[in-house]
C-alpha positions in Angstrom: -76.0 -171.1 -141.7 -77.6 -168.7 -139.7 -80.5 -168.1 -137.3 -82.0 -165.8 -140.0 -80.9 -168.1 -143.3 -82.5 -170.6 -141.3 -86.1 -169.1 -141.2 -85.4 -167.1 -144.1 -83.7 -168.9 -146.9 -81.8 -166.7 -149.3 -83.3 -168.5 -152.8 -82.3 -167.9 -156.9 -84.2 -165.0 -158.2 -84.7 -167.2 -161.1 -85.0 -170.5 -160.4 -85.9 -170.3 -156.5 -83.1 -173.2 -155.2 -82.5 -172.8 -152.1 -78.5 -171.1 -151.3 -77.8 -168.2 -152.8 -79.7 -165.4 -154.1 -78.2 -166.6 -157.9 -76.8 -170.5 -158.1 -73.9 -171.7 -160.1 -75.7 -173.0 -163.0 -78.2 -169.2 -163.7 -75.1 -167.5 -162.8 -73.4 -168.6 -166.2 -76.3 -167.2 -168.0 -75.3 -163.6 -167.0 -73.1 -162.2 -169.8 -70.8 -158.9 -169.3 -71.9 -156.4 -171.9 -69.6 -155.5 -174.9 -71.6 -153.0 -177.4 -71.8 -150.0 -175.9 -73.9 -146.5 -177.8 -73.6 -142.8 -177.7 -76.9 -141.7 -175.5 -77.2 -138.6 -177.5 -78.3 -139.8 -180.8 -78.7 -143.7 -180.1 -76.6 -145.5 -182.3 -73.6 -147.6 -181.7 -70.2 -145.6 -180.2 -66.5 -146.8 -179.8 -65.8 -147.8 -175.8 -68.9 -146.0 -174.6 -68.1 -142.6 -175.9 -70.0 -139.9 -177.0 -69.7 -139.2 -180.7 -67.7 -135.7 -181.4 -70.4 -134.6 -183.5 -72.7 -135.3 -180.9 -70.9 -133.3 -178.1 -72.3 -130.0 -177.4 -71.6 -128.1 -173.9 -74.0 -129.7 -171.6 -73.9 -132.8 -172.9 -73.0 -136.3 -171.3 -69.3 -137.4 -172.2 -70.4 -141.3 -172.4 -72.0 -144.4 -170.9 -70.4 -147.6 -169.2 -72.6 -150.7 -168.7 -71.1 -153.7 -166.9 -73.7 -156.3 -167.8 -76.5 -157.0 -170.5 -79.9 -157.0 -169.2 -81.1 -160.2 -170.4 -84.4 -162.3 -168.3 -82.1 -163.6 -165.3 -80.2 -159.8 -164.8 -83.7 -158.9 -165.0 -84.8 -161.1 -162.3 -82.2 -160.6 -159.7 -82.5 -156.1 -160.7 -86.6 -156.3 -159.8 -85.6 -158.3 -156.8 -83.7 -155.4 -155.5 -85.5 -152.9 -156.6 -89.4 -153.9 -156.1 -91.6 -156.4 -153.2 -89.8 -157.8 -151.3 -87.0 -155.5 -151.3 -84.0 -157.8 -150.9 -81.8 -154.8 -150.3 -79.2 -157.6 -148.8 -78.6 -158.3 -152.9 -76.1 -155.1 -152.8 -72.9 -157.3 -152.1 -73.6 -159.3 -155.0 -74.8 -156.5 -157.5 -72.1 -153.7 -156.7 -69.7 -157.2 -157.3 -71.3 -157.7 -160.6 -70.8 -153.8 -161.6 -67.8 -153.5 -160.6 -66.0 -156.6 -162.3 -67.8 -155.2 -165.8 -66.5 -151.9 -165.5 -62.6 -152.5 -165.0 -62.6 -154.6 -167.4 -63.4 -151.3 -169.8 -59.6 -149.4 -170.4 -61.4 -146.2 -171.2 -63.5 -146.0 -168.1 -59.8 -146.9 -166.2 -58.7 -143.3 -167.8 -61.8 -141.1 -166.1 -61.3 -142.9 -162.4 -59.0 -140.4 -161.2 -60.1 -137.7 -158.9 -64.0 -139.1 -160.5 -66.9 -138.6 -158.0 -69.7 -141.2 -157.7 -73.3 -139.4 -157.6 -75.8 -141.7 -157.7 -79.4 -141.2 -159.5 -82.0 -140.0 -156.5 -85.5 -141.0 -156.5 -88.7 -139.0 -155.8 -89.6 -138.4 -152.2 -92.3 -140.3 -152.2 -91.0 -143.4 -154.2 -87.8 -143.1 -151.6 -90.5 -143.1 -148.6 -92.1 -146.3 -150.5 -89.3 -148.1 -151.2 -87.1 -147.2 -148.4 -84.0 -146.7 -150.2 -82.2 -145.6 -153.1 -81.2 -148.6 -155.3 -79.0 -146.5 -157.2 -77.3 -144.9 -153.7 -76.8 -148.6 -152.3 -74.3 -149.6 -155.7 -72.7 -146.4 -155.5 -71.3 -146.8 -151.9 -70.4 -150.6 -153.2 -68.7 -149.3 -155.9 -67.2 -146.5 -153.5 -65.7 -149.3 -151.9 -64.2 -151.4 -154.8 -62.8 -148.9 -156.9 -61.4 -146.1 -154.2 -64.0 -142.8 -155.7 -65.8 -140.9 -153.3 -69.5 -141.1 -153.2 -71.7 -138.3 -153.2 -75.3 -137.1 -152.7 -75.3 -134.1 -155.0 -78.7 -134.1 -156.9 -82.0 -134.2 -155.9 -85.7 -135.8 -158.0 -87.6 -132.3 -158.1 -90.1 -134.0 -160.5 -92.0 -137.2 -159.8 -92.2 -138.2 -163.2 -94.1 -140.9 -164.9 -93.6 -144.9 -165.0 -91.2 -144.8 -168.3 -91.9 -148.6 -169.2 -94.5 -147.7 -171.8 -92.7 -144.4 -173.4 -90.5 -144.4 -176.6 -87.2 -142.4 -176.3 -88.7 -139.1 -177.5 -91.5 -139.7 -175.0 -88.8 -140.5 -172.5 -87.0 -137.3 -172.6 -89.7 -135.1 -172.4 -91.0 -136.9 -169.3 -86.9 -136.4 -167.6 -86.9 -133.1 -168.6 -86.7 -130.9 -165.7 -86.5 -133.8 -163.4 -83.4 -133.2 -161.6 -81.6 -130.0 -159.2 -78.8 -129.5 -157.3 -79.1 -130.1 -154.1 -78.8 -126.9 -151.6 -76.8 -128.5 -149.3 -74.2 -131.2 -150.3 -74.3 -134.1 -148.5 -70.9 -136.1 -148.2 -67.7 -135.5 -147.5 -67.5 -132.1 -149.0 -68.3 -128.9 -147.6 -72.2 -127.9 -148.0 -73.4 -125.0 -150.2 -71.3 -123.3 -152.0 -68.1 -124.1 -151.1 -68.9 -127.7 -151.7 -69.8 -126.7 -155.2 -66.7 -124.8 -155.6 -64.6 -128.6 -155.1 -67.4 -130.1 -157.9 -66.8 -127.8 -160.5 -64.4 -128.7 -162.8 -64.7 -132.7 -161.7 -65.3 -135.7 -163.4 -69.3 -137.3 -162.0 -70.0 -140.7 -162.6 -73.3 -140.9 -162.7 -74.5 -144.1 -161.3 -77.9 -145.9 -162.2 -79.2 -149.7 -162.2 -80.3 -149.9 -165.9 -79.5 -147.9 -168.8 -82.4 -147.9 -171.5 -82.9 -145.0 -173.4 -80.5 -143.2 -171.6 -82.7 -140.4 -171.1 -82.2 -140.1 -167.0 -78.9 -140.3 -167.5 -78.9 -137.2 -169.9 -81.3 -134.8 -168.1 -78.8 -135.4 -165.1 -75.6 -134.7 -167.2 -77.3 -131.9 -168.0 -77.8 -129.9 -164.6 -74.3 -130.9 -163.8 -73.0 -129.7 -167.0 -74.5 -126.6 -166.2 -72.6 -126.5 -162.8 -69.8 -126.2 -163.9 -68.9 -130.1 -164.1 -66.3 -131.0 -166.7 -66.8 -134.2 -167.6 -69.9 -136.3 -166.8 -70.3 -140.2 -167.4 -72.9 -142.7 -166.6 -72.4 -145.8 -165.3 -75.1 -148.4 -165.2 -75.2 -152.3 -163.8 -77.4 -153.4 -166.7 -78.0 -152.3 -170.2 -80.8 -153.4 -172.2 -79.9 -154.5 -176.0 
């Protein structure tokens, strides 16, 4: 143990024993998720996909969750998210996303050549928090699964707290929420010649919880309108 585990014991998020940030016996309370639903009209889809009747030009192609969002996902989720910002939760998290996604064959198919973008937050919540929860899994994802990570939107709209909204209420509140960033910032070239590499690419849209799926599909959107080809998202958690 440590200097800093010492004065600073890492502790369950649920029930608070001293080890890890999730013991042995909450950790078999986690459960991968296996139902999956088209974002676009709601109801239950085959491996994630987007319904044919549902596809239109701009929108999303399909959804991957790797686990269901049940009290003790919950827990350990608003422990990295919100006070006090255990940020040092990544390695276990981007671990817990990763293992539920490859166990998916049809989200296998879309890895090649893919490109990670995560979900950005508003300035100011990003100045509040100090950093982008949904950034942090994508690099550990970057990491486990070999796709390239890249900062390509940006939060024009700091919308409202969606906890209280219904999905229609949702949309509305996403819509016009997201832009392209001016320059690209990553690996690629910035501007338009950055773009130019985008176009025509699979984006895996990367998130913490999928609930209504409206954040996902205001941001499949802009990309869609880009000139992206295909545009997933891929969430930790999903609620049921």
């Amino acid at each position: 143990m440590g200097a800093l585990d010492f004065l600073f014991p890492k502790r369950c998020a649920n029930c608070k024993k001293i080890g890890e940030y999730i013991c042995t016996n909450c950790f078999a309370y986690l459960s991968f998720n296996e139902n999956s639903i088209c974002l676009v009209c709601n109801k239950s889809a085959i491996n994630g996909l987007t319904h044919p009747g549902c596809r239109s030009r701009y929108s999303i192609d399909g959804s991957f969750s790797s686990i269901k969002y049940n009290p003790i996902a919950k827990k350990l989720i608003y422990s990295f998210k919100y006070k006090p910002y255990l940020s040092d939760l990544h390695s276990l998290l981007s671990e817990l996303f990763y293992e539920g996604l490859i166990q998916n064959e049809v989200f296998a198919k879309y890895l090649q050549g893919a490109i990670l973008v995560p979900i950005p937050l508003h300035s100011s919540k990003l100045r509040k928090r100090g950093y982008n929860q949904a950034e942090i899994l994508a690099k550990g994802l970057s990491l486990r699964l070999g796709v390239q990570p890249l900062n390509l939107l940006a939060r024009v709209k700091n919308t409202k707290i969606q906890y209280n909204l219904n999905r229609e209420k949702r949309i509305v509140n996403m819509k016009s929420a997201f832009a392209l960033k001016s320059n690209v910032k990553g690996h690629l070239p910035a501007g338009k010649a950055g773009m130019s590499k985008v176009r025509g690419s699979t984006i895996l849209l990367v998130d913490d919880i999928l609930t209504s799926g409206s954040t996902l599909l205001e941001a499949a959107n802009v990309l869609k309108r880009a000139g992206v080809k295909r545009v997933f998202g891929i969430t930790l958690a999903r609620e049921q």
